[in-house]
C-alpha positions as CSV (number, residue, x, y, z in Angstrom):
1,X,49.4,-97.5,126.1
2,X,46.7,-99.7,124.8
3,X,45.7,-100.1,128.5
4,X,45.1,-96.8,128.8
5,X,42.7,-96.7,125.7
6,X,41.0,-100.0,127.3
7,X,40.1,-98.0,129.9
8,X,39.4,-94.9,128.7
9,X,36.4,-96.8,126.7
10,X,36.0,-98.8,129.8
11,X,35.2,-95.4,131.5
12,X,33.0,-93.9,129.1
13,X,31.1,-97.3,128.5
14,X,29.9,-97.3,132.2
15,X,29.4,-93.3,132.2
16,X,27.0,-94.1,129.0
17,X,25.5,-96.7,131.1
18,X,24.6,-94.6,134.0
19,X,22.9,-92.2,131.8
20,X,20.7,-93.8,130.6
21,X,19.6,-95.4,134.1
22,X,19.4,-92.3,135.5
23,X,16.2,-92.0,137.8
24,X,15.5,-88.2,136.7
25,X,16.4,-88.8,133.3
26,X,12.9,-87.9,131.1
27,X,13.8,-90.4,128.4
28,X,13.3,-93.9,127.8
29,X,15.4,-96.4,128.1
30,X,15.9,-96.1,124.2
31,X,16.4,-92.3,124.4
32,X,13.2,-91.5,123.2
33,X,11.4,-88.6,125.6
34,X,8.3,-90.0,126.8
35,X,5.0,-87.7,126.1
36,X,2.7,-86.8,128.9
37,X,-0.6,-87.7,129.3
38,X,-2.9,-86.0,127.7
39,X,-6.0,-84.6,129.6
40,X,-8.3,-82.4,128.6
41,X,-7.2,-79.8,130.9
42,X,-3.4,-80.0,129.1
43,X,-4.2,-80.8,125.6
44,X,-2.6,-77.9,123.3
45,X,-5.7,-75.7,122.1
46,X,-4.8,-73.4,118.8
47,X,-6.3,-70.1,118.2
48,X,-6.2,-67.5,115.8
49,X,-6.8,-64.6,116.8
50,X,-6.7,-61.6,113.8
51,X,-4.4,-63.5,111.9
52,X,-2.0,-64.7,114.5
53,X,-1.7,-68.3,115.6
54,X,-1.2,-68.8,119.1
55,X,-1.2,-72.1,121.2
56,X,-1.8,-72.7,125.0
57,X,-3.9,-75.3,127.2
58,X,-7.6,-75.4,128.3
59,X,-6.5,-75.0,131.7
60,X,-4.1,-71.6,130.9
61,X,-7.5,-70.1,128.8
62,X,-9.9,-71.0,132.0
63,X,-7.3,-70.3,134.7
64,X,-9.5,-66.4,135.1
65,X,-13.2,-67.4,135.0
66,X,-14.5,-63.9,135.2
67,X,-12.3,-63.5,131.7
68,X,-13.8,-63.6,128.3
69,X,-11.2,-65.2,127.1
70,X,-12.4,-68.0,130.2
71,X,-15.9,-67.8,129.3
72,X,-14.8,-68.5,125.4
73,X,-13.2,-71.8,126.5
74,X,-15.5,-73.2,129.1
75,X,-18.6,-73.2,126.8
76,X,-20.6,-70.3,128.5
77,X,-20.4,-67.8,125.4
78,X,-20.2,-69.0,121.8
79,X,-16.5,-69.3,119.9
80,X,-15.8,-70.1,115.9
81,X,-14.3,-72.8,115.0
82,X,-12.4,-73.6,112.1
83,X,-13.3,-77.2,111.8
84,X,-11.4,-77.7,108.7
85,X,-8.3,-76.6,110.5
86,X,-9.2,-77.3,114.2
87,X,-8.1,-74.0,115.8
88,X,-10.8,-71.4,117.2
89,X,-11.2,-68.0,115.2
90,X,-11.5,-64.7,117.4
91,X,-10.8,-61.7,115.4
């Protein structure tokens, strides 16, 4: 019987051991998800608009460049912004 347990740990050692080698695995070797790079393009931008807080990237806000919302975000009309709480204001 205590073979069976011997193995049974046996089994789920090297089952814990290919985990964490996995190739597609996101994580680290220490479990630990690895961030992405930040860019300028991904980098979260906040935004209040009437009240609401919303969150999205650069590149999502300038993905339409006839938008307003694009011409907000790529610097070709003015925006507010809440420096004290770094997140633009459009109301």
């Amino acid at each position: 019987m205590s073979s069976v347990s011997v193995s049974s740990q046996e089994g789920r050692s090297m089952s814990r051991m290919s985990l964490s080698r996995s190739p597609v695995s996101p994580m680290t070797a220490q479990g630990i998800p690895s961030p992405a790079q930040l860019t300028k393009a991904n980098a979260p931008v906040h935004i209040d608009v009437g009240g609401h807080m919303y969150t999205s990237s650069l590149a999502t806000l300038t993905k339409y460049p006839e938008s307003r919302i694009s011409r907000l975000f790529n610097g070709t009309e003015p925006i507010v912004l809440d420096s004290l709480k770094q997140h633009y204001f459009i109301d």
